[in-house]
N, C-alpha and C positions, 0 to 999 in steps of 0.2 A: 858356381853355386846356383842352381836354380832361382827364379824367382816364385814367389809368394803369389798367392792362389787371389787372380782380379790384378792383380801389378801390368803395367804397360812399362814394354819398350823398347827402343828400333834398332833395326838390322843394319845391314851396310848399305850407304845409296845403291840406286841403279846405276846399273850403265845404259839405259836406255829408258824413254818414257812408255814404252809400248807392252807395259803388264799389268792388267786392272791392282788397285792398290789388296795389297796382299796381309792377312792375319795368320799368323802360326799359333796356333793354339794350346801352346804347350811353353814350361819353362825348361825342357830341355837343351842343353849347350851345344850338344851332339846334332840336335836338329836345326838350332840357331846357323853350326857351323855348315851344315849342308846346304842350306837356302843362301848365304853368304857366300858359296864356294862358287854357285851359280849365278851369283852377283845378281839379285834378286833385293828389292826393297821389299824392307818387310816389316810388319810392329808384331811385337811379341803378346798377345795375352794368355795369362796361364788361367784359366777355368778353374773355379772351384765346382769341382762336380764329385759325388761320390761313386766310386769307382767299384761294377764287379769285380767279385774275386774266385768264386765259385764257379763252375759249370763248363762247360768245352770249350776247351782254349783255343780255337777258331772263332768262338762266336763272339767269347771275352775281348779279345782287343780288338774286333772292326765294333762292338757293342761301346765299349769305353772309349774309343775313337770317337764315336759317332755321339755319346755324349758331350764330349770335348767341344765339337764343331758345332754343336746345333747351342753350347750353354752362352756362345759369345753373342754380344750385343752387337752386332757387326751392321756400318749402313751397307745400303741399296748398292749393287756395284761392285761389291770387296768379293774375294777369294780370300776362302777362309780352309787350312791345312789341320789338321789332327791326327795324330798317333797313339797307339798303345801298344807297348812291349811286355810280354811274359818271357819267360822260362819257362819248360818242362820237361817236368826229369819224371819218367815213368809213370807218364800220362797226368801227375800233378802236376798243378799251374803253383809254382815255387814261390810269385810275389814281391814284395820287397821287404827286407828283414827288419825288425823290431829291432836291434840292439847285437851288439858285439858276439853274441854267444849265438843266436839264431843266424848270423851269417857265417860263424865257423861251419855249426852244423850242416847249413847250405856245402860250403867247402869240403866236408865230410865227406858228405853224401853224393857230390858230382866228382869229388876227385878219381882221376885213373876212367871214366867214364864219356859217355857222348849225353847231348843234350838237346833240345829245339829253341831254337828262340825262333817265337812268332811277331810279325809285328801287324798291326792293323792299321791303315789308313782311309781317312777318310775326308772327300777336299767337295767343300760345298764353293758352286762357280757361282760367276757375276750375278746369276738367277736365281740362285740359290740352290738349282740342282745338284743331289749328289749321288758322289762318284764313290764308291769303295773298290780296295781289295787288300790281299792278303801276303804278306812275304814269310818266307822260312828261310832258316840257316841252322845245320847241323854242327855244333859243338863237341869237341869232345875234348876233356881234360886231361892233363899230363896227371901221371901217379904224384903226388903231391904230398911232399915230405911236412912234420907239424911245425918245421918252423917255417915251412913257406906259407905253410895255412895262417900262421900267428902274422910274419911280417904283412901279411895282405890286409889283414882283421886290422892291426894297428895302425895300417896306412890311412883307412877310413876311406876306400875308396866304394867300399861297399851302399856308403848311407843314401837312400832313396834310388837304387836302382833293383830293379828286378832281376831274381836269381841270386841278387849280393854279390854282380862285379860288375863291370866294366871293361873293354877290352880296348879302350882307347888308352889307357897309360899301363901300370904296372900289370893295372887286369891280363895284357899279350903274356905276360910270362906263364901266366894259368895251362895256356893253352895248346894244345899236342896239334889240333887239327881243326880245320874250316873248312866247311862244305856251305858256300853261298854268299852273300854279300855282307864284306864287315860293315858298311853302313844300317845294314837290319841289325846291329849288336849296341 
């Protein structure tokens, strides 16, 4: 479960003292696990910032990244990480669904199909300089019968993610094909 917009809280120790003290700036579990997998110390804040939604989905997640990173109250010295993930399916930036029915539809509309997910990051260093860029992964969905649509709807794995999946648990069943890094998913 993500945490709540301003909430702190910490990563796995280091295994070594030699990384200026580190902020992720997001409450995603996906990101939490990858900064842990690096064995990286790190304190979680999640930003409340209000997030584009509109406009070229290139510009949109290093944009909403770059909100993220700059909204933290971070001291002198910290490295501070941020992300933002879309979907796009036919040039529209898909978002993250309102409710049960708005992620079927999601479901509808990408099944039997290919997709993008963009991610944007953005990592202010010890000086606060920062650094962006930009990752992609090419998506494409298996033809998807309505009760695999419903058992996914049901599962609730859709809530607060863009596109309305997931591809780290049940979400992989979704999936026909991956062109790119499942860590950008």
């Amino acid at each position: 479960m993500p945490d709540l917009p301003g909430s702190r809280s910490r990563g796995v120790p280091a295994r070594s003292g030699t990384t200026p003290p580190i902020i992720l700036a997001s409450g995603s579990p996906q990101r939490s696990e990858i900064l842990s997998k690096l064995g990286l110390d790190f304190e979680v804040v999640v930003p409340g910032v209000e997030e584009l939604d509109a406009g070229d989905p290139e510009f949109l997640v290093i944009e909403n990244a770059r909100r993220k990173a700059h909204a933290i109250d971070r001291p002198a010295g910290t490295l501070v990480i941020a992300c933002d993930t879309d979907v796009v399916l036919d040039g529209e930036v898909l978002g993250k669904p309102a409710d049960a029915a708005e992620s079927r539809a999601y479901l509808d509309r990408m099944s039997g199909r290919g997709h993008t997910v963009m991610s944007g990051l953005v990592v202010l260093d010890e000086a606060g300089e920062e650094r962006s860029g930009l990752d992609r992964s090419e998506v494409v969905f298996k033809s998807l019968s309505d009760a695999e649509k419903q058992r996914y709807v049901e599962f609730g794995e859709w809530e607060g993610r863009s596109g309305g999946y997931a591809i780290q648990t049940l979400g992989s069943t979704l999936v026909e094909r991956l062109e790119g890094s499942v860590s950008n998913l």
